[in-house]
C-alpha positions as a LaTeX table, in Angstrom:
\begin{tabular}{lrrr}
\hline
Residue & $x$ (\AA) & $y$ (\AA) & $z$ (\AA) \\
\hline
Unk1 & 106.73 & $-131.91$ & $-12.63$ \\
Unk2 & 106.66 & $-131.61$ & $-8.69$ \\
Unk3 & 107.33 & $-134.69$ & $-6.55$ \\
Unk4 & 103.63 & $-135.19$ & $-5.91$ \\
Unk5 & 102.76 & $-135.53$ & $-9.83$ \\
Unk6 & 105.25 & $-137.89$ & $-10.53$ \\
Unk7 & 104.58 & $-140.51$ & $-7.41$ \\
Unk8 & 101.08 & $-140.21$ & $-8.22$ \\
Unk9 & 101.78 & $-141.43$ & $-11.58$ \\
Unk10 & 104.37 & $-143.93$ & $-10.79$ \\
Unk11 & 101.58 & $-145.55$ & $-8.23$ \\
Unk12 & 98.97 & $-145.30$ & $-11.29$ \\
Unk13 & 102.01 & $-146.72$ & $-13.59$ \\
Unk14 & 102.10 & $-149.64$ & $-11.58$ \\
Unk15 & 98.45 & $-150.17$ & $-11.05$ \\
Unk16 & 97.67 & $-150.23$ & $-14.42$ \\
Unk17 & 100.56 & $-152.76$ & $-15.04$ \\
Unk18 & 98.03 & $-155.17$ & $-12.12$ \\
Unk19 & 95.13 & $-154.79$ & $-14.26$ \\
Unk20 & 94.38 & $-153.04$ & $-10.79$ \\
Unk21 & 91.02 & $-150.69$ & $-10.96$ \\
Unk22 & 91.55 & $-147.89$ & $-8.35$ \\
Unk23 & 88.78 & $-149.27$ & $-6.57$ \\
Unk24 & 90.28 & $-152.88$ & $-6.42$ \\
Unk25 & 93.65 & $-151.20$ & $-5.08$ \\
Unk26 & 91.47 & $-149.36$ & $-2.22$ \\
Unk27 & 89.97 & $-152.47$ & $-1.11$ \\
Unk28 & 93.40 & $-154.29$ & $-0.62$ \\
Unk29 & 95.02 & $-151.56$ & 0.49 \\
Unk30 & 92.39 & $-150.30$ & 2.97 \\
Unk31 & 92.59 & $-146.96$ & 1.45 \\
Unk32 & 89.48 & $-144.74$ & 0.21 \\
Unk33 & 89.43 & $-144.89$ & $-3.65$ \\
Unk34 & 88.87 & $-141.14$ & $-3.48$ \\
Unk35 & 92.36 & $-141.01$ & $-1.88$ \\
Unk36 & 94.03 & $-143.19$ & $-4.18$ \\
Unk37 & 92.46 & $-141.05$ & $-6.99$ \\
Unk38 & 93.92 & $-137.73$ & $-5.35$ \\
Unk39 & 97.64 & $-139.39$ & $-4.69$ \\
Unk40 & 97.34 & $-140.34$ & $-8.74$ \\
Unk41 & 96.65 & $-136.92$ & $-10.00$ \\
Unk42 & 99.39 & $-135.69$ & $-7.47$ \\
Unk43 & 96.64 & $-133.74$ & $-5.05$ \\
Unk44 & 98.12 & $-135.31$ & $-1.64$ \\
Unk45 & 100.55 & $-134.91$ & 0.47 \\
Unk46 & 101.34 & $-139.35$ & 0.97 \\
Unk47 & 102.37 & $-140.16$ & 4.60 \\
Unk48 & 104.80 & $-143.37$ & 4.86 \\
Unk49 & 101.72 & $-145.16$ & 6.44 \\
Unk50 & 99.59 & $-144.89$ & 3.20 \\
Unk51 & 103.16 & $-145.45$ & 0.93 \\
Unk52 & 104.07 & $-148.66$ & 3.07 \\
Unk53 & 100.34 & $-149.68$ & 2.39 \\
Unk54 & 100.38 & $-148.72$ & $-1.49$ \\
Unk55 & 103.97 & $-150.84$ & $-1.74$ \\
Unk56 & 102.87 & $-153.65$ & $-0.26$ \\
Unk57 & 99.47 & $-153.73$ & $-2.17$ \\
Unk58 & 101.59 & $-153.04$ & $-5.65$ \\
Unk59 & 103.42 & $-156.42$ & $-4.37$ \\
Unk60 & 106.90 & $-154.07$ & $-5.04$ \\
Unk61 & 109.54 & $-152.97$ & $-2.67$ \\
Unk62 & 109.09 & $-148.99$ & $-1.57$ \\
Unk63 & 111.79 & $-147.51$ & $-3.55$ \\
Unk64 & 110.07 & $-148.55$ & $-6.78$ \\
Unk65 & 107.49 & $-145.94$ & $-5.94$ \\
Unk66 & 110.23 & $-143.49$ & $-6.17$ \\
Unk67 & 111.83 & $-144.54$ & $-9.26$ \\
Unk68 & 110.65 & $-141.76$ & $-12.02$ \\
Unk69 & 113.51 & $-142.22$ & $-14.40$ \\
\hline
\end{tabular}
């Protein structure tokens, strides 16, 4: 699995632990659901901007997003 596929499900991982929609975790993230939909199915190249947002919405320090095992 390339690097995209598995932060894009590590980020859906975690949402779905919230009870998160993708829609609620665009809104408090001030990121376009269509984005966040695109990072989950690993279709985007994330810049640290968006990753710093998506940590801080997931309430969990940025490493964690990295953390496949």
């Amino acid at each position: 699995m390339d690097l995209r596929k598995k932060f894009g499900s590590k980020v859906k991982q975690l949402r779905e632990q919230k009870g998160y929609s993708i829609e609620y975790l665009a809104n408090i993230a001030d990121i376009d659901r269509t984005y966040i939909s695109d990072i989950e199915k690993g279709n985007r190249n994330v810049s640290l901007l968006i990753i710093e947002k998506l940590a801080k919405s997931l309430e969990v320090d940025i490493k964690i997003l990295f953390d496949y095992e």
